[in-house]
N, C-alpha and C positions, 0 to 999 in steps of 0.2 A: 273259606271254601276249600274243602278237600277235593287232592285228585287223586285219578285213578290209579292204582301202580302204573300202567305204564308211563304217563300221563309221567308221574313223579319219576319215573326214572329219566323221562324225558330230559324234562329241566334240568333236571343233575346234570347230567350228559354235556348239555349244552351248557351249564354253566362252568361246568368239568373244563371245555373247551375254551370257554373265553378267560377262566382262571389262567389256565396253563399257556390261553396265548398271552394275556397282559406279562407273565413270567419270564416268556421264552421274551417278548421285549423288550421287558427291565431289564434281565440278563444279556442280552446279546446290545442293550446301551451304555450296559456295563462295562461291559466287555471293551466298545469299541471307544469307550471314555478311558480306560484303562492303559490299552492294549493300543489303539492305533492313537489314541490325541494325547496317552500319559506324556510324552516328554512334554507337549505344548502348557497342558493344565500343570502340570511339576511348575513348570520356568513361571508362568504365571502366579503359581503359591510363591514360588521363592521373590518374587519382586515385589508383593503384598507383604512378607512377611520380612526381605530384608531393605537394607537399603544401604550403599554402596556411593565411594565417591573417588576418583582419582586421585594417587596422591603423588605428585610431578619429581622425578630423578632431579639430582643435584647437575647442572649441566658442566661436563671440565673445564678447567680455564686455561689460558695460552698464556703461554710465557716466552722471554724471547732466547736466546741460547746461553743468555748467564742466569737463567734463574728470575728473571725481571717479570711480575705479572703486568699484562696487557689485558685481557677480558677475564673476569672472574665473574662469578654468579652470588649475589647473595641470598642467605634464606631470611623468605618475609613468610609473612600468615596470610594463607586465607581464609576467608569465614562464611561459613555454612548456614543454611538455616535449615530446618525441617518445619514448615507451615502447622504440619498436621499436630505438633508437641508444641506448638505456641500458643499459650494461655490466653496472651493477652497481645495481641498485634499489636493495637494502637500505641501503647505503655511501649514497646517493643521498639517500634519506626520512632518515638519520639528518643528514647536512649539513644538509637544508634545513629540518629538523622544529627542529633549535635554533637558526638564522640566523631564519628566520618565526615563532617561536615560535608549529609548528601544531602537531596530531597526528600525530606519526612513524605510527601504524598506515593511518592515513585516506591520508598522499603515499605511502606504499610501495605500497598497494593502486592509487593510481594509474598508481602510476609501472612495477607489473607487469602491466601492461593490454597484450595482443598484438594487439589486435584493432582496434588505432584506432592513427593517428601521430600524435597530436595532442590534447593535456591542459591545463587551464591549471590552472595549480599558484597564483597568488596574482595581485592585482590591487593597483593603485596604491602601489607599491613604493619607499621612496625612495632615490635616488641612491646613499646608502652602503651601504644592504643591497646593492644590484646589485653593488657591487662587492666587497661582501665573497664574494658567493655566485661571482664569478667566477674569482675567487683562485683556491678549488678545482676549476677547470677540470671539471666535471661533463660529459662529455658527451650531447649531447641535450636540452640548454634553451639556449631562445631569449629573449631579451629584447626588447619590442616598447614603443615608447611607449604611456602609458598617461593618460587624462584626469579628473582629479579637479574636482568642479566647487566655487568656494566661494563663502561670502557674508562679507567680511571682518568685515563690523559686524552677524552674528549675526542675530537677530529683528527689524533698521532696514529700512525699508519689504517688511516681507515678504509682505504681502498684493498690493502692486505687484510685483517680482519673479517670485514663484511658488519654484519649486524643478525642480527634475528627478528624474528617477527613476535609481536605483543603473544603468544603462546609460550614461546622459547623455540622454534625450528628455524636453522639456519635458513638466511632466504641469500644472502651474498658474502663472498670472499671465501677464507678459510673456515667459517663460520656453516658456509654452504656446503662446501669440498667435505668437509669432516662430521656431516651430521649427526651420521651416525655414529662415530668414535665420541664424539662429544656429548650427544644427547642422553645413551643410555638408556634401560627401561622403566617406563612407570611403576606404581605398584598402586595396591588398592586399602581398601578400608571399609570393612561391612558390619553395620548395625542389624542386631536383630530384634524384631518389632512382633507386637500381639495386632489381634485384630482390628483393634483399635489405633494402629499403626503408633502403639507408644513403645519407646525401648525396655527390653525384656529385663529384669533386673537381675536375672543368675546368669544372663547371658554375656562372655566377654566380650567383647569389640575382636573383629578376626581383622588383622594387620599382616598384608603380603608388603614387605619393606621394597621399596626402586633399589633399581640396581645403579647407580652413579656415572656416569661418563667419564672415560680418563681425561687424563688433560697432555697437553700434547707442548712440546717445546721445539717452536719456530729456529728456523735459520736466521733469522733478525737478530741482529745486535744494537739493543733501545740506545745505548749511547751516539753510533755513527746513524740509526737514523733520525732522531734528534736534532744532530748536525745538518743532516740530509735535510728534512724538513725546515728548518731554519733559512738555509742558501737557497731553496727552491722557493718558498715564501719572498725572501727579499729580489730574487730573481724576478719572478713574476708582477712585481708591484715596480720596479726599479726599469721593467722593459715594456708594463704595460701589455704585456702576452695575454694572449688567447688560454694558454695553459703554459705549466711548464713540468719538466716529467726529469726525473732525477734516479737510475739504478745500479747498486753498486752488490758485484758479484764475487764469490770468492773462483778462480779462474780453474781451478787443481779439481773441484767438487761440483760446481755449479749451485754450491748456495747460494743463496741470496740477503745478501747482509743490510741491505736496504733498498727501500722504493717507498718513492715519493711523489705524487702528484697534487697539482694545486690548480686551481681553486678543485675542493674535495667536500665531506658533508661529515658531520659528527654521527657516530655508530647510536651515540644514547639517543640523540631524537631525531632518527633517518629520516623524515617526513620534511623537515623545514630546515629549507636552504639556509648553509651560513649569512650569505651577504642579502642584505635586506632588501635591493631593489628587488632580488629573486625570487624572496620570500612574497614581495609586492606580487609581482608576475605571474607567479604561482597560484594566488587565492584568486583568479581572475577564470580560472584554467574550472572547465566542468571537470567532472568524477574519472570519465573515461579520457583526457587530455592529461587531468592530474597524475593518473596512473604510469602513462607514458614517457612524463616527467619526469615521475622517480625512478623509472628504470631508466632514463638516462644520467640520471644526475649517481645514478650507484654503477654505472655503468665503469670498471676499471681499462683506462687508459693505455696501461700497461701491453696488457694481456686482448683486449676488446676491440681495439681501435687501431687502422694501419696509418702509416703515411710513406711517401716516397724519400728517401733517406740519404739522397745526394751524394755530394763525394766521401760522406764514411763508409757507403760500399765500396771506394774504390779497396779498401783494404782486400775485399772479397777478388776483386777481378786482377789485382797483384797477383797476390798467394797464388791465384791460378794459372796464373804466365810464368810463375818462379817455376811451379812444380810439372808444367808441361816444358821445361826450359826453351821458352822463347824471351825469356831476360835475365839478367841478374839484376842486384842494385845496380852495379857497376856499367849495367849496357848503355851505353851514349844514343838518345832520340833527339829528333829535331823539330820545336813547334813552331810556326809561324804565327802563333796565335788563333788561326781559327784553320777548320779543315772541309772538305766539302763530301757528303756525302748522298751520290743516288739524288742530285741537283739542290740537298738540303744542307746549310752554312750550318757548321756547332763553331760555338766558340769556348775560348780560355776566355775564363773573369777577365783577364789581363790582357786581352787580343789587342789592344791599344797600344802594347808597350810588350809585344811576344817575350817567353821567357829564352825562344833562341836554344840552343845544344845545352843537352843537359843528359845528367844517369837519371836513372828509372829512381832510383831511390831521394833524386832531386825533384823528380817529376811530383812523386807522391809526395814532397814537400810543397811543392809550389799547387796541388792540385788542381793539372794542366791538364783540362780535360782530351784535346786532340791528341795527345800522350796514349791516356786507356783508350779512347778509340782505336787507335792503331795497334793494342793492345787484342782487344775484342776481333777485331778484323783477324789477326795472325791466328786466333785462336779457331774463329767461326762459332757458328750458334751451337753446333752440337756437342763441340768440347766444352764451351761456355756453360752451357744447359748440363753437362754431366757435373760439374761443379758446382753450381746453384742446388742441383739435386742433393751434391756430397754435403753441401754445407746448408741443407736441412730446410731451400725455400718452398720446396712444396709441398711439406707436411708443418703440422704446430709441432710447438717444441716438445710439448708432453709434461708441460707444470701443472703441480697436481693445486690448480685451482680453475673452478667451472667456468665453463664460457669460449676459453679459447679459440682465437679463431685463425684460420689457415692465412698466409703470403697469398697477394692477386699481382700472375705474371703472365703474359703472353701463353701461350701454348707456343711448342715449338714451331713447329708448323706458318703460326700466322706471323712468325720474327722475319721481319726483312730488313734491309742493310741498315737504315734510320733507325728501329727498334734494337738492333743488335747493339748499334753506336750508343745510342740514350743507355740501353741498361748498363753500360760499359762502367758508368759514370752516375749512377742511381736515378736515375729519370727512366719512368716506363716499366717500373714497376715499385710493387707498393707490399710495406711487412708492417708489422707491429714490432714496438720497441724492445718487446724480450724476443724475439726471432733476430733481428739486427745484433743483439749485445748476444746473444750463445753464439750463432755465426761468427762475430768477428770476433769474436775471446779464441773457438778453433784456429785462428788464425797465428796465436798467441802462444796455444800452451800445449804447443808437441802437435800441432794438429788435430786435435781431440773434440769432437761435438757431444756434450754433455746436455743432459736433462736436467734444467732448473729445477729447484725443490725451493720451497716454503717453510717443510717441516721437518726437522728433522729425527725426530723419533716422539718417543711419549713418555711421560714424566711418572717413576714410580713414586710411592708413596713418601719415600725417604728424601724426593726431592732431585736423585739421579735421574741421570735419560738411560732408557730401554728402548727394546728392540729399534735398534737405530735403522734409518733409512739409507742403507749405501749408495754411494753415486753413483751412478747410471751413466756407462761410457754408449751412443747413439750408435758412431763410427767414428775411425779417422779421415779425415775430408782429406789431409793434407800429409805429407812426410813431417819428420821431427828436423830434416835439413831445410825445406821450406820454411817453417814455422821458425827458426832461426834467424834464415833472412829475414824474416818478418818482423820479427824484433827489432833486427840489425834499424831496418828502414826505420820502422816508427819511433827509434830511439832517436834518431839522426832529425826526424820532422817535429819536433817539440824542442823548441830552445830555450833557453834560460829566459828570452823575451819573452815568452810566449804566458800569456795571462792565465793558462793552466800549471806553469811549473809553482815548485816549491823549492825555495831555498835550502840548498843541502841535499837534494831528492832527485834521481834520474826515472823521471817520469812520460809512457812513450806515449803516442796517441794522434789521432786525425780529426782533423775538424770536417762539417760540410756544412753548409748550404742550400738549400732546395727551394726552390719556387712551390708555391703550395695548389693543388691543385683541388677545384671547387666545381662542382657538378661535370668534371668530365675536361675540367679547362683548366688549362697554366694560368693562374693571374698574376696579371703586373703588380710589384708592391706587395704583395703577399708570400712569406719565407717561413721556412721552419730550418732553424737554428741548429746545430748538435757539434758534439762531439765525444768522441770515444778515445777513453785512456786507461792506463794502466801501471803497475808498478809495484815490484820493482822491473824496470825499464830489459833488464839482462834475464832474469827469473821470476818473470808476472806471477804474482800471488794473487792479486785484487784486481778489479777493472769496474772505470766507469761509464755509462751515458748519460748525456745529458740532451734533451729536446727544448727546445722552446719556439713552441707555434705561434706562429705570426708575434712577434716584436714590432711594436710602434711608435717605438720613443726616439726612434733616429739610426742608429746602427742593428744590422738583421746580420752580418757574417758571424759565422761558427766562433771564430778567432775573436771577434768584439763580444760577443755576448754571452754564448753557452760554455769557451771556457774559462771565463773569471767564475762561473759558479762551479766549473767540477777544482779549480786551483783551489776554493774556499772548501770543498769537500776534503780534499785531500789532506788539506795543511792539517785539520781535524782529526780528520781517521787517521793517518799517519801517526801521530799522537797518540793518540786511543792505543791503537794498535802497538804501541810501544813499536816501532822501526827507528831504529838510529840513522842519523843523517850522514851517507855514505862521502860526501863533498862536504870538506870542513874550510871553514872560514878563518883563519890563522887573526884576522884583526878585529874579529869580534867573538864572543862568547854567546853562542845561539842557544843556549839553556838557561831559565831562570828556577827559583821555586817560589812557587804557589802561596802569597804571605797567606796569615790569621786574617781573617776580613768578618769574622763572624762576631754578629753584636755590636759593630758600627754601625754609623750611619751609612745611607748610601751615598751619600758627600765624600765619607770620611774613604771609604773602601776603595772608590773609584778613582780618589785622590792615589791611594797608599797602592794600587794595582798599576798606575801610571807610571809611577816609580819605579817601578819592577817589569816596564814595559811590558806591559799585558791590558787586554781590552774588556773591559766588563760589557758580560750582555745581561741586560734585566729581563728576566723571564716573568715578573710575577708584576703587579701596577698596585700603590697603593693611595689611598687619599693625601698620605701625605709625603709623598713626591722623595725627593733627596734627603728626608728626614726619617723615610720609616729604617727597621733596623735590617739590617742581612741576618737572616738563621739559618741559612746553607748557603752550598757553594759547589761546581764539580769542575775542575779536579780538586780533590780535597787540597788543605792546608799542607806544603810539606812534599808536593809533587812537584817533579821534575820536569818541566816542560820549555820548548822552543818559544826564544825572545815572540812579542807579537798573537801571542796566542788567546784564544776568547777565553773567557772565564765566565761562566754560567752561575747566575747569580740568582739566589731566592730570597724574596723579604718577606716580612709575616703580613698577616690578610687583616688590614682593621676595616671596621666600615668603611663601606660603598658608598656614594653619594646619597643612595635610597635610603641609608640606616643601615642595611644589612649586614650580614658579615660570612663572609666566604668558607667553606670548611674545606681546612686541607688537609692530604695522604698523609696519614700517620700509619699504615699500615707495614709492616718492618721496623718499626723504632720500637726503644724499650718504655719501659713506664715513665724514667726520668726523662726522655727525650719529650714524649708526648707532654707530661706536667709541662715543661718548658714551652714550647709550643703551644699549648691550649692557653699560657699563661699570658701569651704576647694578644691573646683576642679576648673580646667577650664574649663568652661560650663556657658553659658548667661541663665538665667529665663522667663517665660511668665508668667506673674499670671494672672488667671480671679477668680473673684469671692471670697470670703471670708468664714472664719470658718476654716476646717479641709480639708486637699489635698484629693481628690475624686480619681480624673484619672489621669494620668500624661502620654508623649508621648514627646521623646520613651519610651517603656515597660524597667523596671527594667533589669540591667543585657546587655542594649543592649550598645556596642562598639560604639565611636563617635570620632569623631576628634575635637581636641583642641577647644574651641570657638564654638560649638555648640549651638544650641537653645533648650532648654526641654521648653515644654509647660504644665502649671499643675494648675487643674481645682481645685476650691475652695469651699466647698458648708458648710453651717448651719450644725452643731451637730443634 
């Protein structure tokens, strides 16, 4: 049908019109697909087209102040899948379902996932599975490094430490404090893929490399705490304690050369309590109970938890009378054994049998409580309270580990005559045991309040320490002629009886005793133990505390209990520490040397170390008792050591009663050490590489069956 011109131009017109609007809206969708959603559709193509996966930073390791590793990280694999480049699932979940020994149902379900490029099929993988699973040329799994973090010596300083979390983020201790110096940044790893989301084949693999975390070296010295650990363990099982808490300070810096608490929890498996009834206890406990558990049970003692500290404060409320001069040593007081105050009785332990006219510097011997009461009294609450402040009880100390929590004391205000008297003598208020030990160390060393440190700088590559952490002076609490006296005293109240000395050693220090206080209440029968020392006794370099809460096996005083374990610390570190014995013995010879005991029997060693008066401690248990052989020793063969001294003893690891066979640290020994040592178990070797053993896999301590493979890496001094 034709139409008319106008007719025809009509249509045009109008179709003129609706052309040009479909136009103007293709374009203006264009546009806004372009133009306002291009970055969304961009980001979109690039997730279609690449695919990308984290690849986790090497975490640093801590070491203690000689070089000794304490947490290291090792690299495992981990392994990848891409769903969408796997040919064949089934074939796939059955390969890896018996190389991983997982569930073939659980990887196949993975592995036929279309909706995602990207799976992770297992985590910290070691070296031989990777390569067995590579063998079978699967395609569609990636292998990426993978970081396992360990603790080689198990539950040894692990309230210092901390642990991390199944990621690798510190969750406690040093491990917490230092995340960030520790962890480092990740870096990434992107595939590029066609529409079919298979890998592009001119395309390379784009690798942004982690940046590594440095590694940091501790104020710890692993041989005294060792020691430390050792006496604090036999303490607590020997007294039957609630706990027992053990820390030993360098006095000049406020390092900390050791801490010890016990019962404590292994960093490798934070979740399940050493001692079994606990572990019983615990599986009882629902999800949100459990939780609360473990932050108790990781909870450090140290640093976390207060208690009332008895007559080791008296050191505190001394120093304070010295330097107000309201006594010297020498001022003559008179106790009757008990005194009245404001119509409330305090008494001296000893009120039965008063100790009668005495010097101040006898008093703090005898620790006569009516003595500092009338001490406290002369001074009053506000002078008192200016010295609790000097010597740092109403702030934390400032160690740089998380958590720290503040001294609970009175306000001034609410102190009246009773309260004044109680804190005179540590009753009525309450610190934690690193606020106690830097307080009374100022007492010690020129009057100096120092900042505890854990760490002391970070470990260059070479192995040196960098940028060091200098000590941190708080204030001086006290004069350098107080803190003199204070010496004077505490050297004069530790006598050659006293179950903290050492033969040969002028070593100063105060015991106390406290009643322990439970919801708000003094109770009968229930005491926390302590005592604080130091040495040398004239020019303190080092200082100890020691706590033991609630003791139940018969004796609870300071002097009975807490110091035969700081005596057992000392005799050790003293040692270590090379200090010669200032007081010599003219009728005996108080040094031996350290015989050959390596490759005896442990019959034979323990026999030939008796001899030489010396006490062997066996560190290691084996199946076969006083027959297995000795293959180390510390101090070495050939050292110079005081009659009576432990000798730390290692035998080699044969089967367990299970079959198994224990893998031990080879990590520092050279290749003929390790042959030697792999030689004494049944267990096959892998060497790569030459010099000194670097990493070895599996980790120290792990269980193996008979004829196993260890693999262990060799690098240059």
């Amino acid at each position: 049908m034709k139409c008319s011109i106008n007719g025809c131009r009509k249509r045009i017109f109008i179709l003129h019109i609706l052309v040009s609007l479909a136009m103007f809206v293709l374009i203006f969708r264009l546009g806004w697909l372009q133009i306002v959603e291009g970055e969304r559709y961009q980001a979109m193509a690039n997730q279609q087209h690449t695919s990308d996966f984290v690849v986790p930073s090497k975490r640093g390791a801590l070491y203690d102040r000689n070089g000794k590793e304490l947490a290291l990280t090792t690299v495992k694999n981990r392994i990848w899948a891409n769903p969408m480049l796997i040919n064949d699932p089934e074939r796939a979940a059955d390969i890896l379902s018996d190389i991983l020994e997982m569930d073939q149902e659980t990887l196949f379900n993975r592995l036929s996932q279309k909706d995602t490029t990207l799976v992770s099929i297992a985590r910290r993988v070691n070296d031989d599975v990777v390569e067995e699973i590579s063998e079978h040329g699967i395609r569609g799994i990636w292998f990426v490094d993978d970081n396992e973090r360990n603790y080689p010596y198990g539950n040894f300083a692990a309230y210092i430490l901390g642990h991390t979390t199944d990621d690798g983020r510190g969750i406690a201790g040093i491990e917490q404090r230092y995340e960030k110096e520790l962890s480092g940044s990740a870096g990434r790893s992107i595939l590029h893929l066609d529409g079919a989301r298979r890998q592009l084949p001119f395309y390379m693999e784009t690798h942004y490399p982690p940046s590594d975390g440095v590694d940091l070296i501790l104020t710890l010295d692993e041989v005294i705490q060792h020691y430390t650990e050792r006496a604090v363990s036999k303490a607590l099982e020997k007294n039957k304690a609630k706990r027992v808490i053990a820390l030993m300070m360098d006095v000049n810096t406020g390092e900390i050369l050791s801490m010890a608490a016990k019962p404590d929890y292994d960093p490798n498996n934070p979740r399940i309590p050493l001692d079994k009834e606990e572990y019983e206890k615990m599986e009882l406990l629902n999800s949100e109970e459990r939780m609360d558990y473990w932050f108790e049970m990781w909870r450090n003692p140290v640093f976390q938890e207060i208690y009332e500290p008895g007559s080791v404060f008296k050191v505190i409320t001394t120093a304070a009378s010295l330097e107000e001069n309201i006594a010297t040593p020498q001022t003559s007081f008179y106790s009757g054994g008990t005194i009245e105050v404001s119509g409330t009785t305090i008494r001296s332990w000893r009120w039965y049998n008063p100790f009668g006219e005495q010097t101040l510097a006898e008093a703090v011997r005898n620790s006569d409580n009516p003595i500092f009461v009338k001490l406290a009294q002369s001074m009053g609450k506000t002078t008192l309270y200016k010295y609790l402040h000097a010597f740092g009880f109403n702030e934390p100390t400032g160690v740089d580990y998380p958590g720290e929590i503040a001294s609970l004391m009175y306000s001034e205000s609410a102190v009246g005559p009773v309260e004044l008297a109680t804190i005179s003598f540590g009753q009525g208020i309450s610190v934690t045991p690193i606020r106690m030990m830097t307080s009374a160390i100022a007492t010690i060393n020129g009057g100096y309040l120092l900042e505890p440190r854990l760490v002391r700088g970070i470990r260059s590559a070479e192995g040196d320490l960098e940028d060091v952490f200098e000590p941190v002076v708080v204030r001086q609490a006290v004069s350098e002629k107080t803190s003199a006296q204070m010496r004077e005293i505490l050297d004069f109240t530790i006598s050659e009886e006293s179950a903290a000395s050492v033969p040969g050693y002028r070593i100063g220090g105060k015991t106390g005793t406290a009643q322990k206080v439970i919801d708000g209440r003094y109770v009968s029968g229930k005491y926390i133990s302590s005592f604080f020392g130091f040495y040398p006794a004239n020019e303190p370099e080092i200082a100890l505390l020691i706590l033991i809460d609630d003791p139940s096996a018969g004796a609870y005083y300071g002097g009975e209990v807490a110091a035969p374990v700081a005596g057992e610390i000392f005799r050790e570190a003293l040692r270590h520490l090379e200090y010669k014995p200032e007081i010599q013995d003219e009728d005996r010879n108080l040094d031996v040397i350290v015989p050959e005991i390596r490759d005896m029997t442990v019959r034979e060693a323990n026999a030939l170390l008796s001899e030489h008066k010396l006490e062997m401690v066996l560190e290691t248990q084996s199946s076969l008792g006083e027959d297995a052989v000795v293959v180390d020793l510390f101090p070495k063969p050939g050292t110079t050591v005081p009659q009576d001294s432990s000798i730390i003893t290692y035998t080699s690891y044969e089967a367990d009663a299970t079959g198994l066979v224990l893998v031990p640290d080879l990590r520092g020994k050279t290749i003929r050490e390790v042959n030697t040592i792999i030689g004494t178990r049944d267990l096959q070797l892998k060497i790569t590489g030459s010099g000194l053993a670097v990493e070895q896999s599996p980790s120290p301590g792990t269980l193996l069956e008979p004829g196993s493979l260890i693999n262990v890496r060799f690098a240059p001094e």
